[in-house]
TILO-149599 format. One line per field, with one value per residue (C-alpha): x, y negated, z; residue in three letters; chain. Coordinates in Angstrom, 1 decimal, always signed. Layout:
BEGIN
x: [X, ...]
y: [Y, ...]
z: [Z, ...]
type: [ALA, ...]
mol: [A, ...]
***
This chain:
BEGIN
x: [+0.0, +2.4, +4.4, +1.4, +0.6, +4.7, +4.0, +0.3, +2.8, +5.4, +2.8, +1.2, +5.0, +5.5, +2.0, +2.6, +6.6, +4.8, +4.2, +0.2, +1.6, +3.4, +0.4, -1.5, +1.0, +0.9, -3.1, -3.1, -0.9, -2.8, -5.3, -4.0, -2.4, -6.0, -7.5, -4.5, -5.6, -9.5, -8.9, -6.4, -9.5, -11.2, -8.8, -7.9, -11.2, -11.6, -8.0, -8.5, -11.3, -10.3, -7.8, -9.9, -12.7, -11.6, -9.6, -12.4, -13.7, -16.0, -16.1, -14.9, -18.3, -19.0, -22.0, -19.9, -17.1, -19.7, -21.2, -18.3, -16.8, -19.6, -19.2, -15.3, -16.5, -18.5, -17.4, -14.5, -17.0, -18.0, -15.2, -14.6, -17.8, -16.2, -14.4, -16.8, -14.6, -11.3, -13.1, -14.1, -10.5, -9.2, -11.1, -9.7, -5.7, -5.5, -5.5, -2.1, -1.4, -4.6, -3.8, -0.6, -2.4, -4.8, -1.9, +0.0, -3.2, -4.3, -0.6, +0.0, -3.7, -3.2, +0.0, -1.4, -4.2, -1.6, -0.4, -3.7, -5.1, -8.5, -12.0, -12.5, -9.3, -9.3, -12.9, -12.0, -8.3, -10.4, -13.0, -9.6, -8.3, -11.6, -11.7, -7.8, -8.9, -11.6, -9.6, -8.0, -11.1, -11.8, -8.8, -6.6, -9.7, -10.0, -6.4, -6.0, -9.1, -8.0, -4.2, -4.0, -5.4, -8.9, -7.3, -6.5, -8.9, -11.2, -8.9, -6.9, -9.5, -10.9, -8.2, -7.0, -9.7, -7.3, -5.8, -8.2, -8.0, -4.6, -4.3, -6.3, -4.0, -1.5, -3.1, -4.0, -0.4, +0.9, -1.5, +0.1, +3.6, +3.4, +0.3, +1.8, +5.5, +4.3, +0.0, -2.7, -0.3, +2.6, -0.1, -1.6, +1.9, +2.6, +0.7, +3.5, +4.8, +2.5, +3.9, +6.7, +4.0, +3.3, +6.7, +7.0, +3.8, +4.7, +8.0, +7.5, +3.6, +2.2, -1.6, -3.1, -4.0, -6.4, -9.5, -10.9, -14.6, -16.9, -17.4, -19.8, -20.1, -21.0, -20.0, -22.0, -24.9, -24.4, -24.8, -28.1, -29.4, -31.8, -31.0, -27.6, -29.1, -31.0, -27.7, -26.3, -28.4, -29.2, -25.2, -24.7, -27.9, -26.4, -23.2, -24.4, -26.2, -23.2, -21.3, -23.7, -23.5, -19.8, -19.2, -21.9, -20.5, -17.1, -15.7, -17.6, -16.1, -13.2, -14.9, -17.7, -14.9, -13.1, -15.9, -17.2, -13.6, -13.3, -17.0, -15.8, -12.7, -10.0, -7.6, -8.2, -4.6, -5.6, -9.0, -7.1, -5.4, -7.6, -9.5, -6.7, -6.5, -10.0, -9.8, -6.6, -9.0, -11.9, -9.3, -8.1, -11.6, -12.1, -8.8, -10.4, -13.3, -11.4, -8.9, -12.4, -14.1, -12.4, -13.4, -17.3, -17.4, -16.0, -17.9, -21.3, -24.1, -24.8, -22.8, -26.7, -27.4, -23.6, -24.5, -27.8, -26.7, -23.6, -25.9, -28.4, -25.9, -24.6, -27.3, -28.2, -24.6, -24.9, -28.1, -26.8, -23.6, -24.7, -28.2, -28.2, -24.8, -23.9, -27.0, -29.4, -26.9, -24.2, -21.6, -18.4, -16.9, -19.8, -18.8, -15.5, -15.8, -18.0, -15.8, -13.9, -16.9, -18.1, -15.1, -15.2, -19.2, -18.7, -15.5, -16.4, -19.2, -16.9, -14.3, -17.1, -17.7, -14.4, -15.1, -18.4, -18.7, -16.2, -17.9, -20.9, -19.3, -17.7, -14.2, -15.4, -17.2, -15.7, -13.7, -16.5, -19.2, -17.2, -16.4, -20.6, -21.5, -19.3, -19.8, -23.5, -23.1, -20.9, -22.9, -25.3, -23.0, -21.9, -25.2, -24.6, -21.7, -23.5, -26.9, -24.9, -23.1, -26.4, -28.3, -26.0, -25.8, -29.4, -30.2, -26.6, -26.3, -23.8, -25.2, -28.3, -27.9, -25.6, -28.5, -31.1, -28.7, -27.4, -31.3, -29.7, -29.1, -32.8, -32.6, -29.6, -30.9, -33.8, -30.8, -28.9, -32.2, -32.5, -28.5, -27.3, -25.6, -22.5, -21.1, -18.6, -18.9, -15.8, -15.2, -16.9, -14.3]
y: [+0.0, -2.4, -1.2, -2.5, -5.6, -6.5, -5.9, -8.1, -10.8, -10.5, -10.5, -13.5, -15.5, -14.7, -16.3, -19.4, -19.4, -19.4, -22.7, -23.5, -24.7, -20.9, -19.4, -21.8, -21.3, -17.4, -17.0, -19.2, -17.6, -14.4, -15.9, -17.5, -14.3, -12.9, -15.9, -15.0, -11.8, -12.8, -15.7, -13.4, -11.5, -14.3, -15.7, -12.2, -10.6, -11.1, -10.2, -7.2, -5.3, -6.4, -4.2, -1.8, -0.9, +0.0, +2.7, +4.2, +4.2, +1.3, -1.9, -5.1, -7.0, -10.3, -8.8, -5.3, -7.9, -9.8, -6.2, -4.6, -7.9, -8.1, -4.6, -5.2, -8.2, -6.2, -3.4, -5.6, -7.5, -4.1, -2.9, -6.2, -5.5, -3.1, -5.9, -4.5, -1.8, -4.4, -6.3, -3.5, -2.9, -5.7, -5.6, -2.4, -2.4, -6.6, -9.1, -8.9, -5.2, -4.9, -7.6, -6.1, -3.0, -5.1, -6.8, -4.0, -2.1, -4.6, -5.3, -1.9, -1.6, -5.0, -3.8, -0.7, -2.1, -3.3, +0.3, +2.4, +2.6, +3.7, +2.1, +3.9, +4.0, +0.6, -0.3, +2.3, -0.1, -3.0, -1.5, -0.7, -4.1, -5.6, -3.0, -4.6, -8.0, -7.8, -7.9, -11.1, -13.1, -10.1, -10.3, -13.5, -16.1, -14.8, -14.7, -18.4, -19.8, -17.6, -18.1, -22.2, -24.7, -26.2, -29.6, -28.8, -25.5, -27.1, -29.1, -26.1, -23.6, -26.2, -26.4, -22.8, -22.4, -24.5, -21.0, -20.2, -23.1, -23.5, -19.5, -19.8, -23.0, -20.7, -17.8, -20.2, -21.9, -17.8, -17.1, -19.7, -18.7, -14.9, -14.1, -15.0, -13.1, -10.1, -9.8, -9.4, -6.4, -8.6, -10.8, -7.6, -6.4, -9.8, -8.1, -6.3, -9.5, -10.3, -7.2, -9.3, -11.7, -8.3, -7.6, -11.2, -11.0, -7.6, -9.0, -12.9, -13.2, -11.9, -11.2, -13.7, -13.2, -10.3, -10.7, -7.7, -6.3, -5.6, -1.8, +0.1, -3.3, -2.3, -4.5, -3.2, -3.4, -6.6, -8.3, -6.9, -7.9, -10.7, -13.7, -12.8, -11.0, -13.8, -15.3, -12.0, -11.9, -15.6, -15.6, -13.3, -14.1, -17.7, -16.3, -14.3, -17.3, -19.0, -16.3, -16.1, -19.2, -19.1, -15.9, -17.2, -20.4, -21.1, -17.7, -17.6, -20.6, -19.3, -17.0, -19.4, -21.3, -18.6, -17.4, -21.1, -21.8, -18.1, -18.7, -22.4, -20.5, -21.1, -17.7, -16.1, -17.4, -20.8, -19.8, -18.4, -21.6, -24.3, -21.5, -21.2, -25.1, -25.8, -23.1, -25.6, -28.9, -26.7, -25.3, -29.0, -29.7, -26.9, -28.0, -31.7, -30.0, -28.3, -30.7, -33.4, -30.7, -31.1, -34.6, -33.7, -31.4, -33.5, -36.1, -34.8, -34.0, -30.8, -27.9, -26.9, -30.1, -30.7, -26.9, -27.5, -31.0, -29.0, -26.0, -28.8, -30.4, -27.4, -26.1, -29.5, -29.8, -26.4, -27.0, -30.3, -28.8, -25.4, -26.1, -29.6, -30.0, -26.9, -24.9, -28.0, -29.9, -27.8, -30.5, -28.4, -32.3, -33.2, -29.6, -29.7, -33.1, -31.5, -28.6, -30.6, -31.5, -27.7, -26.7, -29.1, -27.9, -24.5, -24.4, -26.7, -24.8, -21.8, -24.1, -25.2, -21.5, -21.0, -23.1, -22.5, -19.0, -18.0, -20.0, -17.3, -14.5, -14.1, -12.6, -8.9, -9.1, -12.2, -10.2, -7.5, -10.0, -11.7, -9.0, -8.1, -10.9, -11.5, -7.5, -7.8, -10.9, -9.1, -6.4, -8.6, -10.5, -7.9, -7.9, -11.0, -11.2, -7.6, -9.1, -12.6, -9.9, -8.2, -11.6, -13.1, -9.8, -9.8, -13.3, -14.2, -17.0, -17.1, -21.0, -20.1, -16.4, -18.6, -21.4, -18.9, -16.7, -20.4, -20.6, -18.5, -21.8, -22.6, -19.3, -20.1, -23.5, -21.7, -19.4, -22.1, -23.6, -20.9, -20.2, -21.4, -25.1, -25.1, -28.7, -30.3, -26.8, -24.6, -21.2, -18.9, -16.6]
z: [+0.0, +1.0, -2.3, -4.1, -2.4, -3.1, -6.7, -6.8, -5.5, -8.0, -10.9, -9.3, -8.5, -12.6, -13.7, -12.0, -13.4, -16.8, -18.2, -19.7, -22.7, -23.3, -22.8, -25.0, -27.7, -27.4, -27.6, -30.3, -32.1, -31.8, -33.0, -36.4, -37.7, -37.3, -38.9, -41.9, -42.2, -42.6, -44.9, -47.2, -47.9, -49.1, -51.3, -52.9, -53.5, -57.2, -57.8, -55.4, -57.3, -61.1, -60.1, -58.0, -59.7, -63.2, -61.1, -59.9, -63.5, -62.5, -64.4, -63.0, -63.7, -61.9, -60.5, -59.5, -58.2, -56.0, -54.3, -53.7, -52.5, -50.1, -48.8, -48.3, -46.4, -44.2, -43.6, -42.2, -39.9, -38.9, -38.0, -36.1, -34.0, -32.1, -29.8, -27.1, -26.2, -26.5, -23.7, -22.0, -22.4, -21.5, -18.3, -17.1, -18.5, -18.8, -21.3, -22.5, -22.7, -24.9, -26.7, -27.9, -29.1, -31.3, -32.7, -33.9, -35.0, -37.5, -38.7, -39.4, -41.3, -42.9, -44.9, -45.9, -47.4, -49.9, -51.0, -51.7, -55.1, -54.3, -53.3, -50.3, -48.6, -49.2, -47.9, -44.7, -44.1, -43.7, -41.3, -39.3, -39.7, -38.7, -35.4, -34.7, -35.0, -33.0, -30.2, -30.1, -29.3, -26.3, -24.6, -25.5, -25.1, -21.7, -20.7, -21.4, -19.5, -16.7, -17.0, -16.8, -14.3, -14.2, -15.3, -18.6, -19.5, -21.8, -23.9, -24.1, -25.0, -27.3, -29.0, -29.2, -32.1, -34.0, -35.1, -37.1, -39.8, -40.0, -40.1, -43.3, -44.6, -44.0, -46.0, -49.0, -48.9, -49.0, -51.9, -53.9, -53.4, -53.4, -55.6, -58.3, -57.8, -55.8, -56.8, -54.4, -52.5, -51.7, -49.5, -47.8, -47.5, -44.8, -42.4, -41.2, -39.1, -36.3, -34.8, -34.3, -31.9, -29.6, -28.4, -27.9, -25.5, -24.0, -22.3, -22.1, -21.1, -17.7, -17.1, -15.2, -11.3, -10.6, -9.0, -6.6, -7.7, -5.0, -4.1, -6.6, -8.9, -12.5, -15.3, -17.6, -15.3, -14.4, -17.9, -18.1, -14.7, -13.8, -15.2, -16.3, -18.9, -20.8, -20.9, -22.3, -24.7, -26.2, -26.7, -28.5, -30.8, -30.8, -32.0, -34.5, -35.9, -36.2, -37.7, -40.1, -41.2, -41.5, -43.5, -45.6, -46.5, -45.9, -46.4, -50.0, -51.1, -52.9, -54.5, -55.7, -57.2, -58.6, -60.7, -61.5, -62.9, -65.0, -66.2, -67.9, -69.5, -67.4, -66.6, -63.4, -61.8, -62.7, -61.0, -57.7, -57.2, -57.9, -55.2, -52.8, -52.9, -52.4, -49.1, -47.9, -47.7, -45.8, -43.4, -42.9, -42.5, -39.4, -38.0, -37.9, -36.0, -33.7, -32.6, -31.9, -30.3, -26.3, -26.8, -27.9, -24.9, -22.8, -23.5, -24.2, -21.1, -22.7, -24.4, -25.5, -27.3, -28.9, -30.2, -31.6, -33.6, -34.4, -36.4, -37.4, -39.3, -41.0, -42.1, -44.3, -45.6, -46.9, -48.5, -50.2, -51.0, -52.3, -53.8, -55.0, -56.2, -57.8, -58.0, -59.4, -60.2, -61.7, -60.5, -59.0, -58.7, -55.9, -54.5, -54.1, -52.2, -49.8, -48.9, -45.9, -44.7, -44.6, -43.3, -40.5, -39.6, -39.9, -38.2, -34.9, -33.9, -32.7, -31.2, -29.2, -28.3, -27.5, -24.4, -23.5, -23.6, -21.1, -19.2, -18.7, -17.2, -14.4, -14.5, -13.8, -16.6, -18.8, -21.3, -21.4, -21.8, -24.7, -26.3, -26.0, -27.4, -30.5, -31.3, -31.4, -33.6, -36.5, -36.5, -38.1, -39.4, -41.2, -43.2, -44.3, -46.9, -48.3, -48.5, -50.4, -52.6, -53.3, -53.8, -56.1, -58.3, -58.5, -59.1, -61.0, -58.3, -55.3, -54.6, -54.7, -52.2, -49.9, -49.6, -48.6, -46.2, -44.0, -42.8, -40.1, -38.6, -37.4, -35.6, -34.1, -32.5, -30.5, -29.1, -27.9, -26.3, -24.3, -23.4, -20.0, -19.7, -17.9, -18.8, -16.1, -14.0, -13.3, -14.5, -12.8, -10.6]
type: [UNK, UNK, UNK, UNK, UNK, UNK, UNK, UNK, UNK, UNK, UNK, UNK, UNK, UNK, UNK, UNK, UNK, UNK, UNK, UNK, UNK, UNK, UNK, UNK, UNK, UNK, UNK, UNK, UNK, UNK, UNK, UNK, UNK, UNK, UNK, UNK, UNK, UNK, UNK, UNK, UNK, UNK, UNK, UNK, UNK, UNK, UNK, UNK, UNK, UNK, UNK, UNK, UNK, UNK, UNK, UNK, UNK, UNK, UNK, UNK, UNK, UNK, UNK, UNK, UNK, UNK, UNK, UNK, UNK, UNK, UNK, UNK, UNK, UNK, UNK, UNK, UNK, UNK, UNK, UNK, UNK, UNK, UNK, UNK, UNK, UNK, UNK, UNK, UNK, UNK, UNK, UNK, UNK, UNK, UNK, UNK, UNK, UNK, UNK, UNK, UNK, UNK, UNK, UNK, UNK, UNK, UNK, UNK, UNK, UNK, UNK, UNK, UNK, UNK, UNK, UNK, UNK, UNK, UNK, UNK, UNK, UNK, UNK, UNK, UNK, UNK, UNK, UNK, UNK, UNK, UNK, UNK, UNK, UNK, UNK, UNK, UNK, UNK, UNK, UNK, UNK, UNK, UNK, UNK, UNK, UNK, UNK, UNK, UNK, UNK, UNK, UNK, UNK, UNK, UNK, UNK, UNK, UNK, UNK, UNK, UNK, UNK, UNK, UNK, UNK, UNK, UNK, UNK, UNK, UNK, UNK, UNK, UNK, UNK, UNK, UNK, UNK, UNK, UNK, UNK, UNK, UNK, UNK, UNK, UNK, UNK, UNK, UNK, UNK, UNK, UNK, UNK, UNK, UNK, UNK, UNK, UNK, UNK, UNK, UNK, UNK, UNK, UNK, UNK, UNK, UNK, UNK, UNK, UNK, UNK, UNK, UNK, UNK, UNK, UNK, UNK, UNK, UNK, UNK, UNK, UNK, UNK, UNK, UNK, UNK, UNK, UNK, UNK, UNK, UNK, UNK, UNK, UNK, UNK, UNK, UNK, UNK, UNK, UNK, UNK, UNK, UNK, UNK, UNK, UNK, UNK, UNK, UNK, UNK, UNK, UNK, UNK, UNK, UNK, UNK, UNK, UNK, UNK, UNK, UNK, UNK, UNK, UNK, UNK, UNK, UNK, UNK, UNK, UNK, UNK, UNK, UNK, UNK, UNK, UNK, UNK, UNK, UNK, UNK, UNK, UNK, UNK, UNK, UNK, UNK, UNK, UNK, UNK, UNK, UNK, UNK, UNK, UNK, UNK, UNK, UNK, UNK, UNK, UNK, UNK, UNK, UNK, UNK, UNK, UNK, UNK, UNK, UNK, UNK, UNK, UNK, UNK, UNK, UNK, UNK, UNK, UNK, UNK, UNK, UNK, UNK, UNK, UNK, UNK, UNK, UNK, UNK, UNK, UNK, UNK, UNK, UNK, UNK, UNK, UNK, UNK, UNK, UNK, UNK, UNK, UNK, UNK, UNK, UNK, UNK, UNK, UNK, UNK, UNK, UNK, UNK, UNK, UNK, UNK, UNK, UNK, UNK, UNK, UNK, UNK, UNK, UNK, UNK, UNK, UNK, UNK, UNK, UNK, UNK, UNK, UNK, UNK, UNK, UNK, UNK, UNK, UNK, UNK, UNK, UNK, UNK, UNK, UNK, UNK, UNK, UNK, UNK, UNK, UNK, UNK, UNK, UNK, UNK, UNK, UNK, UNK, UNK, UNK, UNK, UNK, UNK, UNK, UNK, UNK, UNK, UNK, UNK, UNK, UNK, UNK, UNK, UNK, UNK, UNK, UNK, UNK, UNK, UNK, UNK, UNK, UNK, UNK, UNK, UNK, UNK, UNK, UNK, UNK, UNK]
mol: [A, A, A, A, A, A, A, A, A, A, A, A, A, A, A, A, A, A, A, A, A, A, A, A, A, A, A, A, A, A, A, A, A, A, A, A, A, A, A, A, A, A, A, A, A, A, A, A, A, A, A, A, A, A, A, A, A, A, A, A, A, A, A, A, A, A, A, A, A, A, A, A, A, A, A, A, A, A, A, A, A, A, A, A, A, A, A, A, A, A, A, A, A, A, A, A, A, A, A, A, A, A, A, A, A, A, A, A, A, A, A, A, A, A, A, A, A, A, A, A, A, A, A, A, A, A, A, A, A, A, A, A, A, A, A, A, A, A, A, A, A, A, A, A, A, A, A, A, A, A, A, A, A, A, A, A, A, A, A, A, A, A, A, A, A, A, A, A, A, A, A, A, A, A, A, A, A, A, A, A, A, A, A, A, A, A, A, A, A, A, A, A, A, A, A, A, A, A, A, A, A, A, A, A, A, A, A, A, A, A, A, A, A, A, A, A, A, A, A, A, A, A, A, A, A, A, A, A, A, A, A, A, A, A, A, A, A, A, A, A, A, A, A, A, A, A, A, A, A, A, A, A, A, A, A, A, A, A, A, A, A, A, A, A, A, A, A, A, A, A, A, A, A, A, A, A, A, A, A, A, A, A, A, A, A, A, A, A, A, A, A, A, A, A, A, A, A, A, A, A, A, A, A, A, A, A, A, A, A, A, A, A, A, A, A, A, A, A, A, A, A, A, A, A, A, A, A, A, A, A, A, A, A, A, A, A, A, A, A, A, A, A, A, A, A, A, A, A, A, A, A, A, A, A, A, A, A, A, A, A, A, A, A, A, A, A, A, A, A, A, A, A, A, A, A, A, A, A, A, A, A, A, A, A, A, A, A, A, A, A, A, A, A, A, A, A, A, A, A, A, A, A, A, A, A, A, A, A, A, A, A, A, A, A, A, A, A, A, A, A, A, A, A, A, A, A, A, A, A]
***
């Protein structure tokens, strides 16, 4: 006992040796790879099944590009929906030490995807990277909140979805460079490196101070109790609203663009990079939002209100943007100078979340509870780039499918409604 107790000590002496801002840095970092690794996808898809399909004696269609697109889309938010047992994790072994094993399970997945020849390995890789990624918002969101002081929490947290834009400036500035050396492989091949991040965090990063459970205390149960689970549940609704709306418009933009471009004549590597450069100003545009957002929750009465003016807003750029310029319109001009602005109100929303909803759970429960609610919301999510896929086949319009599918919105603003406020309140211990 007193063996342990000298150990709890140690662990605790290194947490507070550890500076906030190298804990910030390491989370975040997490984070971006992951954001690389989704936005790659993006950027690569038409490339990736020109080549596919005609391997698997199916051909390379726009409409057969935009379904199996769609599937590779989510099948990979599928496999990300499985974060419930990386919190569960996480809970149980720590945030780090999972953390790690995420890392080097989507690395190693990441690069193989850029060695097999065939549909379904390839659909089955990016279920596997989805599962890996999944992790990172389980067990690194909750090792920060928990990890640095009260002072500085939500600025931090806020700012820790940063990551996610720049790792998709990151993955358009890559597509430019080694697309057109190396192909679509060479970019799947980069996966390899964050493995380099989870050494880094095994030795350097400790797990922040453990809290003692009461005797016979269920996580699980707990969740789901009273009025715990109300709050269970309209967060991971709200969630899943918001990753709807996400996966259904920012995600698709290169794509919309790619095919826009080839249908006007132009080759598909001229496509790719107008693409991949139209991807860099609506990652600048999410980075805007996410560096604004400690200041919005700081400064707003309500995380409830900041939400529902945050979807509200998204949902009518996204109709002007999608149906009236390009679908009525036809004007990819008036498009293109909306795509910050989409960026920026698809983007914010989660940066927001990133503060908020550690904020619900108690530390028991916090990385289980996260991991709940973000698995619940790609599981539906994952519907949504299929049903956009499927949409645009049948109706030959991706403007059009992505107008009908960001309605998701109106939903999501009776979730947040109902979701518990916790402006200027602590996290929970």
């Amino acid at each position: 006992m007193e063996a342990g107790l000298a150990e709890a000590a140690a662990v605790d002496a290194r947490s507070e040796a550890v500076s906030p801002a190298r804990i910030f840095w390491a989370t975040w970092t997490g984070w971006m790879l992951d954001a690389f690794d989704s936005a790659a996808y993006g950027l690569l898809l038409v490339s990736v099944w020109s080549d596919l399909l005609p391997r698997g004696g199916i051909e390379a269609s726009k409409s057969n590009i935009a379904v199996y697109g769609g599937i590779g889309f989510s099948v990979f938010v599928l496999g990300w929906a499985f974060s419930i047992f990386w919190g569960w994790l996480a809970d149980r072994i720590g945030r780090v030490r999972t953390m790690c094993i995420t890392i080097l399970l989507y690395s190693v997945f990441t690069a193989l995807c850029g060695v097999v020849s065939g549909i379904v390995p390839f659909l089955v890789l990016r279920f596997l990277v989805g599962f890996g990624v999944g992790g990172e918002w389980a067990a690194g969101t909750p090792l920060l909140h928990e990890s640095v002081p009260e002072s500085v929490r939500v600025r931090l947290a806020g700012w820790l979805h940063t990551a996610a834009p720049v790792g998709a400036i990151l993955a358009s500035a890559a597509a430019l460079l080694v697309v057109p050396v190396f192909g679509w492989r060479g970019m799947f091949l980069l996966g390899l490196s964050p493995a380099l991040l989870a050494i880094y965090l095994r030795w350097q990063i400790p797990e922040p101070h453990r809290r003692s459970r009461p005797a016979g205390f269920s996580p699980l149960r707990s969740l789901f109790t009273g009025a715990q689970a109300v709050v269970t549940w309209s967060a991971a609704l709200m969630v899943t609203c918001g990753l709807l709306g996400v996966w259904s418009s920012s995600f698709w933009i290169p794509t919309v663009i790619t095919t826009r471009f080839m249908a006007e004549g132009y080759p598909l590597q001229t496509a790719q990079q107008i693409a991949s450069f139209s991807g860099l100003a609506g990652n600048l545009g999410g980075l805007g939002g996410c560096l604004i957002m400690p200041w919005l929750a700081k400064r707003a009465a309500s995380r409830k209100l900041l939400a529902a003016t945050l979807f509200a807003t998204a949902l009518i750029f996204n109709v002007v943007a999608y149906y009236w310029f390009l679908e009525r319109l036809n004007n990819i001009v008036l498009f293109l100078a909306m795509v910050p602005l989409l960026g920026f109100l698809t983007g914010a929303p989660f940066a927001l979340f990133t503060i908020w909803l550690p904020e619900l759970f108690s530390s028991g429960t916090r990385g289980l509870g996260l991991g709940f609610t973000f698995s619940v919301g790609r599981v539906f999510a994952a519907l949504g780039p299929l049903t956009i896929g499927t949409l645009a086949a049948g109706i030959g319009s991706y403007p059009a499918a992505i107008t009908l599918v960001s309605m998701i919105y109106v939903l999501g603003i009776a979730f947040v409604a109902i979701c518990r406020e916790t402006a200027g309140q602590r996290l929970p211990a």
